[in-house]
C-alpha positions in Angstrom: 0.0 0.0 0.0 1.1 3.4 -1.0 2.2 6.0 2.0 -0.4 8.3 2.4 -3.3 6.3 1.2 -6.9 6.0 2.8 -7.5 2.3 3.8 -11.6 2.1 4.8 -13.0 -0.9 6.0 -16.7 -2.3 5.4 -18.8 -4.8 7.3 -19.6 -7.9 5.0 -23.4 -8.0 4.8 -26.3 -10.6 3.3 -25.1 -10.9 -0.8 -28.5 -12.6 -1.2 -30.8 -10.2 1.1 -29.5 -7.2 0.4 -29.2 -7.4 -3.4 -32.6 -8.8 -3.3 -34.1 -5.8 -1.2 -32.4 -3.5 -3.3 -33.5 -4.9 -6.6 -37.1 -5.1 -5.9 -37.2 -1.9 -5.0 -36.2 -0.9 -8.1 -38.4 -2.6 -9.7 -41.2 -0.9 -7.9 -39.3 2.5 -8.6 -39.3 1.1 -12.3 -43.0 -0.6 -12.4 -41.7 -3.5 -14.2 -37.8 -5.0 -15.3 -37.7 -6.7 -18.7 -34.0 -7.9 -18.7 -31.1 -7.3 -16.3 -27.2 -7.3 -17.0 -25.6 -8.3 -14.2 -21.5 -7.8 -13.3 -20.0 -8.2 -10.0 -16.4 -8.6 -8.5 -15.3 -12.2 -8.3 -15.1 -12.1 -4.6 -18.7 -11.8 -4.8 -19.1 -14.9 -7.0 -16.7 -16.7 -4.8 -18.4 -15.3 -1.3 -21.7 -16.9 -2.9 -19.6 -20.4 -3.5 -18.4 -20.6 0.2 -21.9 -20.0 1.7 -23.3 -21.9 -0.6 -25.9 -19.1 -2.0 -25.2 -19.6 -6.0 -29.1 -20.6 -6.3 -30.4 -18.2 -4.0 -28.8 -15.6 -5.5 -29.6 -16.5 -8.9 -33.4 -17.1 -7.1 -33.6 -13.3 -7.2 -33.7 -12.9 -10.9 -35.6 -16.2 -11.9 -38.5 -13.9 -13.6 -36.6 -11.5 -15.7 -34.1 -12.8 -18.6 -30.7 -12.0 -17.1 -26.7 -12.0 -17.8 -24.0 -11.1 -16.6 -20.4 -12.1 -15.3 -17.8 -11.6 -13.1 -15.3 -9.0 -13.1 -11.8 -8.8 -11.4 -11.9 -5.5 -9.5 -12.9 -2.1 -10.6 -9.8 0.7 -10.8 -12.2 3.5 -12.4 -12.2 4.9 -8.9 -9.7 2.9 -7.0 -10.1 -1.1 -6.2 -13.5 -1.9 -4.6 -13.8 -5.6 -3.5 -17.2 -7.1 -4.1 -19.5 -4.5 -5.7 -21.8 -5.4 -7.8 -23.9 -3.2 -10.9 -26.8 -4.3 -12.4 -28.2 -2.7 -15.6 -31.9 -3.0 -15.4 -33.8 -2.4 -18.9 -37.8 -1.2 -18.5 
């Protein structure tokens, strides 16, 4: 790490619950999602592994047509471990 640098430190939450709260919301914002893109850091994916919440979190999207991948660490604004963006199309 580089002298100088801000280290901050977050609480690992619910993948599954909080991506699901936060997508139905947005739906309801929305009215209705047709398709969804969805990209997330690989920590993510491999968090989801070692709790064993692959189908759950898949669960979430069952009734909209979605894809999406994972990625190996955002540097647009500096490395962010396991965010995740979804793309959601009206």
């Amino acid at each position: 790490m580089k002298t100088g640098i801000e280290l901050q430190l977050l609480r690992s939450r619910n993948i599954v619950e909080d991506t699901r709260r936060d997508f139905a919301e947005k739906v309801r914002q929305m009215g209705h999602c047709r398709a969804v893109i969805n990209f997330h850091c690989i920590l993510r994916t491999l968090e989801l592994e070692q709790k064993n919440q692959c189908d759950a979190y898949a669960g979430i999207f069952a009734d909209v047509p979605t894809v999406g991948f994972s990625t190996y660490g955002e540097s647009y604004i500096g490395h962010i471990n396991q965010t995740s963006t979804l793309v959601l199309f009206e």
